[in-house]
N, C-alpha and C positions, 0 to 999 in steps of 0.2 A: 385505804382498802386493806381488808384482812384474808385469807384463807382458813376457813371451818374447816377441819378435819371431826369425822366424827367417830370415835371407836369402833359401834356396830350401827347399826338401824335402828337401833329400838333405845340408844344413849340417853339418857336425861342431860337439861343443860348444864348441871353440876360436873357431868363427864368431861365436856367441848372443852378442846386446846386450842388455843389461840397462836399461831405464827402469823411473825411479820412477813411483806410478802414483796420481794422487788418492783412489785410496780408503786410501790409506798413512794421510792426513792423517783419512780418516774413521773408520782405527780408533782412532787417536788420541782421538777425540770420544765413541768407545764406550767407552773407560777412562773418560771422565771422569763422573760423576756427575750428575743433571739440575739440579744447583743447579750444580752446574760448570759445566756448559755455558751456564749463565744467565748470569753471572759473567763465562765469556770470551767470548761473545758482545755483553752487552749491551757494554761497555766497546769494543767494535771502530770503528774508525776508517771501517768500511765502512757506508755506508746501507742497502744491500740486506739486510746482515747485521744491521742492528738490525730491520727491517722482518720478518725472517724471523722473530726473537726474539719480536715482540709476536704474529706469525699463530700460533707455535706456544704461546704461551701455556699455554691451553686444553687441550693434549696433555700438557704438563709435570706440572699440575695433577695431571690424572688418574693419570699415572705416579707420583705422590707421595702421593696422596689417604687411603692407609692411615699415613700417618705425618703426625700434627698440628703437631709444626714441620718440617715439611719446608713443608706448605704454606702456614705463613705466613711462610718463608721466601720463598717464592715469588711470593707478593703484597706484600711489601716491597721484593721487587727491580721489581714493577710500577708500586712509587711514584717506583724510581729512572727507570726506563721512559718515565714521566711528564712526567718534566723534557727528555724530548731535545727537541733546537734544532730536529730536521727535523721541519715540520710534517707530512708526509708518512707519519712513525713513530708519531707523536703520534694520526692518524688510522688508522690500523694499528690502535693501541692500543681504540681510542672504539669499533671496529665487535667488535671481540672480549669487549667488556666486558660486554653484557646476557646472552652466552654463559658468559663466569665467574661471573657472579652468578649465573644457575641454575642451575649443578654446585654454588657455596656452598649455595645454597639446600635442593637437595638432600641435601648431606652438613654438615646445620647442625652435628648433635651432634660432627664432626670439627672446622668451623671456626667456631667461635661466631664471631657480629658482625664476620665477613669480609667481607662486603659493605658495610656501615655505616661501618667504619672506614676500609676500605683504597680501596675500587672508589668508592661516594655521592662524598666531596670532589674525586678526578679529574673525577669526571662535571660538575659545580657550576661545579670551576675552569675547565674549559675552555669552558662556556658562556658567557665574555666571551675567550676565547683571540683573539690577533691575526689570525690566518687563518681567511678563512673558509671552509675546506673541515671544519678542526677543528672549529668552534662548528657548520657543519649534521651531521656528524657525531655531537657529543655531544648537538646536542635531538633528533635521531631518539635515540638511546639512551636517554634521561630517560622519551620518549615511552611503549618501548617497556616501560621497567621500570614503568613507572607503570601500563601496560595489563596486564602479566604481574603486579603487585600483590607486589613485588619488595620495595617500598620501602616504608619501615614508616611508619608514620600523624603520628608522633611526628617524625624525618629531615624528611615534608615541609616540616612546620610550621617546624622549627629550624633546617636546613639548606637546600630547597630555594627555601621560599617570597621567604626575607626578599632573597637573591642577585638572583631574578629582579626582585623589586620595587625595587632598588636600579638594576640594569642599567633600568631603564625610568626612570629620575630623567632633569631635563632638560637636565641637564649631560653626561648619556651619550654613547658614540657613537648615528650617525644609526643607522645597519645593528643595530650590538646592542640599541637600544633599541625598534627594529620586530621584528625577530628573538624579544627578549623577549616581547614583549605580544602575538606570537603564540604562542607556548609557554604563559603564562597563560591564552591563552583556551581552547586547546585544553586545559591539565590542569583547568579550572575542572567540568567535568562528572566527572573523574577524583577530585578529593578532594571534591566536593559542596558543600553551602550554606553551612558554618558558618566553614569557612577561606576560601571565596571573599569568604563577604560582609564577613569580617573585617579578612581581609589583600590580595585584591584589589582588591575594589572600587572603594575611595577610590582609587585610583590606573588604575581602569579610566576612571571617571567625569573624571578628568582628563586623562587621553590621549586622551580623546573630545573635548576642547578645545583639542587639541594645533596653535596658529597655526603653528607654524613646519613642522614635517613632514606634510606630506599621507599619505604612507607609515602613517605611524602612524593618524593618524582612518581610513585606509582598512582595517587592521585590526581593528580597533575595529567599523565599521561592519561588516562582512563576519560577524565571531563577535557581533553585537549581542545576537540568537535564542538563543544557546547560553546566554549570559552569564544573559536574561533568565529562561530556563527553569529553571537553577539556583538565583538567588537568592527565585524566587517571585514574584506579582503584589503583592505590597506593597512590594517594596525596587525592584521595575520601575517601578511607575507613582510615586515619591516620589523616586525618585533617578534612575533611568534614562531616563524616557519626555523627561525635558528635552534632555538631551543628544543621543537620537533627535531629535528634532523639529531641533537644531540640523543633525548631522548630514544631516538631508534637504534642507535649503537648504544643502548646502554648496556652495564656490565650486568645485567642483574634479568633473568631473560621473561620473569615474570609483569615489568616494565615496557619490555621491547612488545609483547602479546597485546599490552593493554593500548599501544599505538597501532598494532594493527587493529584492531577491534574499531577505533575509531577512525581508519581514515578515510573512509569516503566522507564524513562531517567534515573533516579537514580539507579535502581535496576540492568539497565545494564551496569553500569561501575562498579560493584562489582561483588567479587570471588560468585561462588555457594557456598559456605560454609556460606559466611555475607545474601546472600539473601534466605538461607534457616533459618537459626539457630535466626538470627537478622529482617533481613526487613519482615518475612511473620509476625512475630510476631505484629512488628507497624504495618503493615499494617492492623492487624484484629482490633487494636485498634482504629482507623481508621473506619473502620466501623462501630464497635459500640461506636461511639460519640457520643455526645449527641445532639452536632447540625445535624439537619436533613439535612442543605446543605453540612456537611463535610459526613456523610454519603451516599446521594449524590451521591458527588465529588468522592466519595472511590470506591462505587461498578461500577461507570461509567468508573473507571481506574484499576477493576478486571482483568478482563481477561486478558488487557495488562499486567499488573504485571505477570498475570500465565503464560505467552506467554515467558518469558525471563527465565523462567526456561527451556526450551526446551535447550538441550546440540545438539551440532554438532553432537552426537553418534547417534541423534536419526534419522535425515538423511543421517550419514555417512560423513567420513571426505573425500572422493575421490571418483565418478563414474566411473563403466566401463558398458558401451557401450551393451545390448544385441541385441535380435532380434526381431523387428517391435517395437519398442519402449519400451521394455522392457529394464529395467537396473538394475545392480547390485549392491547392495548398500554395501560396503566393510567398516566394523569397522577398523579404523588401531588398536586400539588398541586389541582386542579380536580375530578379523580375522572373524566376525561372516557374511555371507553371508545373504542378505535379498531380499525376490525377492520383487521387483517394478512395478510402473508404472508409473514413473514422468524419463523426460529427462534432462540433466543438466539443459540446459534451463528453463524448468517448476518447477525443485526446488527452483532454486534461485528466481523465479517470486513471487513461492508459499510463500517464506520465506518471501517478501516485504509485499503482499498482508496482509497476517495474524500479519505483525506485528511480524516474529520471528523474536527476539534479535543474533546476531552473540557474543555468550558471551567464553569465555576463561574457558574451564577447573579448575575448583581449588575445588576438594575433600576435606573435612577433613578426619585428621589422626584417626584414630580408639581412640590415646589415648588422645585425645585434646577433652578440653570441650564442647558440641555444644547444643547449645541451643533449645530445641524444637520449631518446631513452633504451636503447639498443645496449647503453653504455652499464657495467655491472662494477661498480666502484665500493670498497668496503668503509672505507672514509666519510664521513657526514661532510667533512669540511673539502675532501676532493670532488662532493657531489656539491658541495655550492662556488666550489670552485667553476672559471671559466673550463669546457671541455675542449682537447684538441680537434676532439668530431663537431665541427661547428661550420660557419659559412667563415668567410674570409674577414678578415679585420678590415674596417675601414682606413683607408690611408690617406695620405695629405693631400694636397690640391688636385694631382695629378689624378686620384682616382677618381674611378668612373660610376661610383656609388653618390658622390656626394651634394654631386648639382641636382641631377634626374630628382630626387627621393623625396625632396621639398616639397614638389608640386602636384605627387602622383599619390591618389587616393590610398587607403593603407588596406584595406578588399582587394585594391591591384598590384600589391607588392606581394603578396604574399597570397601561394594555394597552397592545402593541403597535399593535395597527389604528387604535384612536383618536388614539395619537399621530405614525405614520408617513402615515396612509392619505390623500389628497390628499381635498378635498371632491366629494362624489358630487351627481351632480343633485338636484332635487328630487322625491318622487313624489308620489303618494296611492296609499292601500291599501285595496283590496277579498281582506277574508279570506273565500275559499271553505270551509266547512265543513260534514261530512255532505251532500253534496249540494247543501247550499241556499246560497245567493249570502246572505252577510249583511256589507251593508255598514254600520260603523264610523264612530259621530259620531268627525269628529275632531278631539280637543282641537290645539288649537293653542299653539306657543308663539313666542315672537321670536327672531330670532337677529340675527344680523349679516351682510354681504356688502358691502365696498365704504364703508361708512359709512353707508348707507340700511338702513332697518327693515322686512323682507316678512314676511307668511306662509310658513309653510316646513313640512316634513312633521308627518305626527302623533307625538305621544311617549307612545307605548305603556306603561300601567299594567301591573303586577305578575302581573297575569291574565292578559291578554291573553298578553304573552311566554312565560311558562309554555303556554300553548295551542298558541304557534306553532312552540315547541320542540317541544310532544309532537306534533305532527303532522308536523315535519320528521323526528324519529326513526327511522321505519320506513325513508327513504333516505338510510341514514347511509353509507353506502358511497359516493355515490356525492363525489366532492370539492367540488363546488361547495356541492351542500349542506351538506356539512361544515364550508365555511367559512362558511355562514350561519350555522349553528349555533353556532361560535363565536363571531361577532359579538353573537348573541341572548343566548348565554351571559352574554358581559358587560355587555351593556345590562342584564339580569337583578340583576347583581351591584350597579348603581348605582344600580337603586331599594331597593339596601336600605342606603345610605348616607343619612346625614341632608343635611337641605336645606342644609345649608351647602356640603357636599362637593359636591351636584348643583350650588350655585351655581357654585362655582371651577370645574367641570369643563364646564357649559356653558354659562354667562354668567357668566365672570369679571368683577367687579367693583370698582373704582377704592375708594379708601380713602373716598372720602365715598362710596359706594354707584351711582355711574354704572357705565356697562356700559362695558364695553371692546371698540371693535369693531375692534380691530387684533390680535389675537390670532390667529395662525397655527393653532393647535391647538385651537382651539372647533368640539365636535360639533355641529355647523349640522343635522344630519341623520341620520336612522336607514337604511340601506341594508337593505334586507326583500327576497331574488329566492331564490323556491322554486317549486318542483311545484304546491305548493295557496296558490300565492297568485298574483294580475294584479296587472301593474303598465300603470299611467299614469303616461307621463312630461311631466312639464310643461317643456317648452324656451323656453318665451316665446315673443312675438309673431312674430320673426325667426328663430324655427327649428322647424321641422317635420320629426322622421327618421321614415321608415316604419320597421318591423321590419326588413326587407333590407337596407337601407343603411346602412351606418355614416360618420361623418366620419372625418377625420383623427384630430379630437381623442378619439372614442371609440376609433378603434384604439391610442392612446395610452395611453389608460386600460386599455384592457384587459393593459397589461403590469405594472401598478402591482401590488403586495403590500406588506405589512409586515414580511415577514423580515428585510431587509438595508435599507437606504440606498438609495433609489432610484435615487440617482447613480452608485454601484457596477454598480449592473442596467443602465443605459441602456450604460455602458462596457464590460460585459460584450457585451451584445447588439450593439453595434457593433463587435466582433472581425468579423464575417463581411462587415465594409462592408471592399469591394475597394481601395476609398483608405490603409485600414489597412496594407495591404498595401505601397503603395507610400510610404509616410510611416513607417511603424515598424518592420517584419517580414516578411518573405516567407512566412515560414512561419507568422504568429497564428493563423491559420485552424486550424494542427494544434492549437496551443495552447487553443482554444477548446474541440475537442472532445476532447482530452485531458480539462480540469476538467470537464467539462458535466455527467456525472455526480455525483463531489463539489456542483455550484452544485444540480444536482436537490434530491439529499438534501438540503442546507441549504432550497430552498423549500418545500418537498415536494409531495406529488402533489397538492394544492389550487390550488398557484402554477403549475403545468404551462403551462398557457397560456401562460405571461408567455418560455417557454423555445419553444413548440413551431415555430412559426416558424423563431427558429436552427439549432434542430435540424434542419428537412427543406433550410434550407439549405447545413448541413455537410454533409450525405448526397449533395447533389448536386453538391458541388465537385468542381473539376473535375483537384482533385489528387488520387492514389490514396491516398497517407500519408493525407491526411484522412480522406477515407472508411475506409482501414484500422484507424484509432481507433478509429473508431465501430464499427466491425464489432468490434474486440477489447471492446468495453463496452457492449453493446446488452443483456446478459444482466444485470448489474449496473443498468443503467435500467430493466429489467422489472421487478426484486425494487423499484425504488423506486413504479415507477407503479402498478403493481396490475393484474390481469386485463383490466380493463375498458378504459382507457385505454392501454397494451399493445396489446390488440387493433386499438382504433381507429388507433394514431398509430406504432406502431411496429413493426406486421407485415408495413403496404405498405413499408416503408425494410429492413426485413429481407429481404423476395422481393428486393429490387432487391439486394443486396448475396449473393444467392445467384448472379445473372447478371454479377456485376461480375468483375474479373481478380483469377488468382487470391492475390493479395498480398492483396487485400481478402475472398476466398472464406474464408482460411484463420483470418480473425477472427472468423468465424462458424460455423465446422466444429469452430474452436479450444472451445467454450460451444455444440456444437449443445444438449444436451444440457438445461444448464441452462434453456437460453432454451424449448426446445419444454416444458419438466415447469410452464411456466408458463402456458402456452395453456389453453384451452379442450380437452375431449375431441374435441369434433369440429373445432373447427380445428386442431390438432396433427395429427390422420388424416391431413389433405391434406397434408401432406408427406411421407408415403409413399411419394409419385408423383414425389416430385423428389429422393430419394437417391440414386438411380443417376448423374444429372447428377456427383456428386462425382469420377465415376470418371473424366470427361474433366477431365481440366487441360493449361491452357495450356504446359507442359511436362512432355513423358511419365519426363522423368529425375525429377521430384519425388517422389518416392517419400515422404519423411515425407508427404505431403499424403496418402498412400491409407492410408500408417499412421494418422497421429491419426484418419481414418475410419471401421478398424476399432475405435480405440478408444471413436470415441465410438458404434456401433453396437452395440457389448457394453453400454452404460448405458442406448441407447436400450430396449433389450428391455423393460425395467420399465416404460416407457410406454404398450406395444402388444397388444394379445391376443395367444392363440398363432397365431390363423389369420392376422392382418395380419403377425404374423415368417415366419409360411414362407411369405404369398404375396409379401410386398415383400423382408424380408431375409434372405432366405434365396438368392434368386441374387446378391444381392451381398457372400453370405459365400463363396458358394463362388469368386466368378471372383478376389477375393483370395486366396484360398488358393492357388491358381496365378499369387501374382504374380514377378516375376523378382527381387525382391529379397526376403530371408531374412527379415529383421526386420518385412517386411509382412506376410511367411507365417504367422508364431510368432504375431503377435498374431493373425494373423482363423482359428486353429484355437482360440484359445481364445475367437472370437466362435462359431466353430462348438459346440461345447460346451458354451457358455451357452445356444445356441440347442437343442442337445438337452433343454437343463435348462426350458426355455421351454415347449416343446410336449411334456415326457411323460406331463404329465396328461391328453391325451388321444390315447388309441390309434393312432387313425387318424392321425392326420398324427406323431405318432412314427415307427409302420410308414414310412410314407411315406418321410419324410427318410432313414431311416436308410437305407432300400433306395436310395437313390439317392446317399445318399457313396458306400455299398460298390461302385455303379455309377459314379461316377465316379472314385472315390481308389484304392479295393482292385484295381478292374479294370483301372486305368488303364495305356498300354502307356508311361507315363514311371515311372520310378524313384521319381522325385519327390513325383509323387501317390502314391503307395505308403507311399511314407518319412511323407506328411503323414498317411495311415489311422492308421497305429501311432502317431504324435503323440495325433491326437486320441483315438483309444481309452483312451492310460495319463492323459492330463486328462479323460476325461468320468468314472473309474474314480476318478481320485483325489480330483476336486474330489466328486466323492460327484454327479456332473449327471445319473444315469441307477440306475434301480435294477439289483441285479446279475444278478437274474432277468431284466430287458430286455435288459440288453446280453449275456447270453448265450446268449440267444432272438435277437436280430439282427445281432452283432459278431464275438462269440468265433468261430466257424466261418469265418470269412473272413478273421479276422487271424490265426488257425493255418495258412492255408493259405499265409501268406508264409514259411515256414520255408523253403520251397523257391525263394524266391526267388531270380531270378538274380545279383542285387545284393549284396555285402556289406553294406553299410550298413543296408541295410532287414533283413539277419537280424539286425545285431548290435543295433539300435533294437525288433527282435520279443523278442530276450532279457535287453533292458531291463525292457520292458514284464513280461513274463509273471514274471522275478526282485521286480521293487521292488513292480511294483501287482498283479497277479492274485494271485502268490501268498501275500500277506503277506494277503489276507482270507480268515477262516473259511471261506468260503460254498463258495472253489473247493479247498479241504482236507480236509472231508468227504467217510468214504469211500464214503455213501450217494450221493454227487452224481454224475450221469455224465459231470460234464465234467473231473472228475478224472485220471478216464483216457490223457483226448486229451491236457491238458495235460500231464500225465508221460511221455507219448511223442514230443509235440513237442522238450520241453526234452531229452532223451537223444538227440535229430536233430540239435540246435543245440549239444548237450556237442561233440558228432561231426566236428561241422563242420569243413573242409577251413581255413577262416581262422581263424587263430589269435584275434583280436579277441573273435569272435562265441562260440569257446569258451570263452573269459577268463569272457564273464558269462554265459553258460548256466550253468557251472559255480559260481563264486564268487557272492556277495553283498555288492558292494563297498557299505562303506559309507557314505562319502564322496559316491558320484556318486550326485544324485539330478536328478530334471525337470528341474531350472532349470539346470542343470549340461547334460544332455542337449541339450537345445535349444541351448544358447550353442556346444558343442563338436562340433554335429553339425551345425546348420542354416550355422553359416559356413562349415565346408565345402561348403555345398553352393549357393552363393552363387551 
């Protein structure tokens, strides 16, 4: 082929010059063959032109793909490919590769074990390649065939594993050997437990000790969570948790941040026993670092750490089922019944949401050492040390720990409250029962305080606590009593242990039989506060509280629980101390009410208390992000606290965050829904009065804000009678449906249409509503409203919201009469309607029916029609366009 150039117009052909023309050279290339053109390309002296060679790879492939050595001809010459000197082509190469492997993939039966033999070893080799544009090229590829599940189970093992464990030897480069051991940590969830724990491991555990490159432990540290999830809570706490504990005193503080970042991963692949006694302890270390980012890092990964202590007891190992949503929450272990309000469904949601850990039971033994976590140690190795704060050593024959412990369940050796709970005062008990005031000789027993021997409460026999259970029973709902009742439960349990067990548990005794009165964990005291019982507190000579006043130290106490580590709690609750703010985070505060929910569930609504304070203080910061949390998770803390305590504590923070700006409004508009199906019937009412308020926001262009409105006043309907929807939302469906944007319109007709479906059980207010769309939408002198009548009639029609004897007693006659509209759009949306919904039901087909008629002469008006559109579907029955088609291709025009 040549290019004519010709001098002027008018040239003779003596004039015409002749140039050759580069496409000469490309038919050339069309002769040649696509192994030809591999061939003389690859070998070219040109970069660009080998660069072009590896991008068109891919196409070559496929143009050969019917012929089986054609294309392993073609992945032979990729091996030659492989070798080029420019890194550049080399990289070319590495991003086209995950792409040839799944055309091999797909066309196996043409190229057996093309990818194994030809594509796997490029990828391998070039994972230690000298450049490194080529090695982050080939581990995104390794990555992705490894995620695309490309790469056969048998290759990992022979081929990929042994490469990367070698580049991580300590004679490697620095760069490939970080490089690597983030590649390992990252495929260790990809090939799972049994190659990790085999072939990584021993070499993870060593790069975690790695003195000379910080790069590498910080690796290491960052994938800790992942590595530990894989291998399980036995090869974690036996091999890993040491290495952890190094890494959290590392010297390098960019190391120590990247342990905190992970350790709730960590914390829940260990027993509760390790992450009570061992991890709460680092963890506080951990907070009080010195670096302010690893502080930070620490209290931003609070909560999640306190979230994994939540046990499966605390929602129950098994639901049953009650009534209107009520459920049973059955301990297997204890049998203890708990009334609810979450359905399987919404627990296991709520457990995602909050971040609860699914963690395995593992108590310690009453006679095994355990570590406080109270205890603030800077040593990794004096935190895996035995702690002095611990229960007593077991000792030889003569002790009273070692006969009992054989035969007694390991649920009964061990409670939380007796072993976390600080010592409570002293009281005396007057049991009110039937009426009568009948007060209880009380036996007395010795305890210890201080090294001196006092009187101390009574120690309720067998009966009695049985008694004080069944009369607490009737107010099992309410928390406080719930956690008496547990307390009572287990006191219960330890008179049915023999006197040896009651010795060790509440006068431990020395090997010649003395008492021991330095024991931290000796029940000094029975704590009894119910309904049907008074208490008298005895404060000694030097203190006197009335009821109304509390000290210091009882507002202290009253934050105390046994779920978590108390130290964890005080850390938590001091996120909202304003010094935090200026010492660690600017932003904690968000952090705080971020988790708060997760820390709930983990205490649960018995421990509420211990949070409610934080909480009216998060509501009241004076940053909106904060309050906006809460506003997005107020609905989620209502399924934790229950009705009762809801009402009290989180309705007034609710009203306030409906008058707050609307960043914050829309957290709450975001879950109206949820949050009000949780009220009370008649506190839910009075929000009736303040759904209108929605309609103003602080900026009128926010249009999603009036959408999600209608959305959530479509779900509200299920909550309300029909007379409280058409007297409250019923003008706030309609002034939506006149709003200026399309997507607010489409949803609040089909709030209006639920709202048909709402009120047609009863006459009157059906009549009613309906006579006043047709007044306001049918009659209306905009287009618009017009176009919205016919919407809602083909949705009240189709969604089945009205029966068809109603709606052709109040509808049909006024939507016939828009045939004549002046509008196109409103006829061509009338012969929607009247083709897809009226006529496809029996009811308007029968020839006994009289509205048969109207509608067969409508639709021959609309055949008629002067615009082409509107005849289109009078006449045809397209099948394709249906509602949700309509709406999207009608209402945006109309924007």
């Amino acid at each position: 082929m040549s290019l004519i150039v010709g001098v002027d117009d008018y040239s003779s052909e003596s004039d015409v010059i002749i140039i050759p023309s580069a496409l000469d050279f490309v038919s050339q290339d069309e002769m040649l063959t696509p192994l030809g053109r591999l061939d003389k390309y690859v070998a070219s002296e040109n970069i660009f032109n080998r660069q072009m060679v590896a991008r068109s790879l891919l196409d070559t492939l496929k143009a050969v793909s019917e012929d089986e050595r054609d294309c392993i001809g073609v992945l032979e010459r990729v091996g030659r490919l492989a070798d080029d000197s420019e890194p550049s082509v080399r990289a070319e190469l590495m991003e086209q590769v995950p792409h040839i492997a799944i055309f091999c993939q797909e066309n196996r039966p043409s190229i057996p074990f093309a990818f194994s033999k030809y594509l796997l070893p490029i990828v391998v080799r070039y994972l230690a390649d000298q450049n490194n544009q080529v090695r982050k090229t080939s581990q995104a590829a390794l990555l992705v065939l490894l995620e695309q599940e490309l790469v056969e189970r048998g290759d990992i093992e022979t081929l990929v594993c042994p490469v990367l464990v070698d580049l991580t030897a300590p004679d490697s480069n620095d760069d490939v050997k970080t490089e690597a051991m983030a590649i390992i940590c990252k495929m260790a969830p990809m090939v799972g437990k049994d190659i990790t724990e085999r072939l990584f491991l021993p070499r993870f555990c060593e790069m975690c000790c790695d003195c000379r490159m910080f790069h590498v432990r910080k690796v290491c540290a960052a994938n800790f969570g992942d590595i530990c999830s894989v291998v399980g809570g036995e090869a974690t706490e036996e091999l890993l948790l040491p290495r952890f504990f190094q890494l959290c005193s590392d010297n390098v503080w960019g190391v120590r941040k990247a342990c905190a970042e992970c350790f709730m991963t960590v914390s829940s692949s260990t027993s509760q026993e390790v992450r009570r006694t061992k991890l709460s302890s680092l963890f506080i270390n951990l907070i009080s670092d010195p670096s302010r980012w690893v502080r930070q890092a620490a209290f931003q990964s609070l909560g999640q750490f306190i979230s994994t202590f939540a046990s499966p007891n605390s929602v129950g190992q098994y639901f049953r089922e009650g009534e209107e949503g009520e459920c049973n929450c059955v301990n297997s272990q204890n049998r203890c019944n708990l009334n609810g309000f979450l359905s399987v469904k919404e627990i296991h949601q709520a457990c995602i949401v909050l971040l609860v850990c699914n963690i395995t039971k593992n108590e310690p033994q009453p006679h095994e050492k355990c570590t406080s976590s109270n205890e603030k140690d800077d040593s990794p190795a004096d935190i895996l040390a035995p702690s002095s704060f611990s229960l007593p050593e077991p000792a030889e024959e003569e002790s009273p720990f070692v006969s009992p412990l054989d035969n007694i369940p390991e649920q009964e050796l061990y409670n939380s409250f007796h072993f976390w709970r600080l010592p409570i005062a002293e009281m005396d008990l007057e049991l009110l029962q039937q009426g009568e005031s009948v007060q209880e000789e009380p036996p007395s027993y010795v305890s210890s305080s201080q090294g001196k021997t006092k009187a101390s409460a009574p120690v309720l026999d067998r009966k009695q606590l049985e008694e004080l259970i069944e009369n607490l029973e009737p107010h099992i709902d309410d928390p406080d009593v719930k956690a008496q009742v547990d307390v009572l439960t287990a006191a219960l349990r330890a008179t049915t242990m023999d006197s040896h067990l009651e010795d060790a548990f509440l006068e431990p005794r020395d090997s010649q039989g003395g008492h021991h009165y330095d024991n931290p964990f000796g029940v000094h005291q029975m704590p009894l506060i119910g309904r049907n019982s008074t208490l008298q507190m005895n404060h000694g000579d030097d203190s006197e509280l009335s009821d109304s006043s509390f000290s210091p130290e009882d507002e202290k106490k009253s934050k105390h629980q046994d779920v978590i580590p108390q130290a964890l709690l005080d850390q938590y609750l001091s996120m909202t101390d304003p010094s935090r703010a200026q010492t660690v985070d600017m932003e904690i505060a968000k952090h705080c009410a971020y988790s708060l929910p997760g820390v709930a569930m983990t205490l649960g609504r018995q421990n509420w208390h211990c949070l409610r304070d934080t909480y009216e203080t998060l509501a009241s910061d004076m940053q909106w992000k904060v309050r906006r949390t809460l506003a997005f998770s107020i609905h989620e803390l209502a399924l934790i606290l229950g009705d009762q305590l809801t009402a009290a504590d989180l309705v007034p923070i609710f009203n306030g965050f409906l008058k707050d700006l609307d960043e914050v409004r829309v957290g709450v508009l975001k879950h109206l829904y949820h949050f009000l199906k949780l009220l009370h019937q008649d506190t839910r009412r009075k929000y009736l009065y303040q759904l209108q308020e929605f309609l103003v926001t602080d900026n009128s262009r926010n249009w999603r804000f009036r959408s999600e409105l209608a959305e959530q006043l479509v779900l509200l309907l299920e909550l309300y009678s029909g007379q409280d929807v058409y007297d409250y939302l019923r003008p706030l469906a309609f002034s939506l449906c006149l709003d200026r944007v399309s997507s607010v319109r489409w949803t609040s007709y089909k709030l209006v249409s639920e709202i048909i479906r709402k009120v047609a059980s009863c006459q009157v207010l059906l009549a009613d509503f309906l006579s006043e769309l047709v007044e306001k939408f049918c009659h209306s002198p905009k287009w618009s409203g017009r176009q919205a009548f016919t919407f809602i009639c083909q949705l009240a029609i189709e969604d089945d919201c009205v029966s068809l004897e109603q709606f052709s007693e109040h509808l049909l006659a006024p939507l016939l009469q828009l045939a004549s509209d002046p509008v196109a759009n409103v006829r061509v949306l009338l012969a929607k309607t009247i083709r897809q919904s009226l006529l496809e039901r029996e009811y308007f087909l029968h020839s006994a029916n009289s509205h048969q008629e109207a509608l067969e002469q409508t639709l021959v008006a609309l055949q008629m029609d002067l615009d082409k559109d509107v005849k289109y579907f009078a006449s045809v029955h397209p099948g394709s366009t249906r509602l949700s088609e309509d709406a999207m291709s009608t209402t945006s025009s109309t924007y």
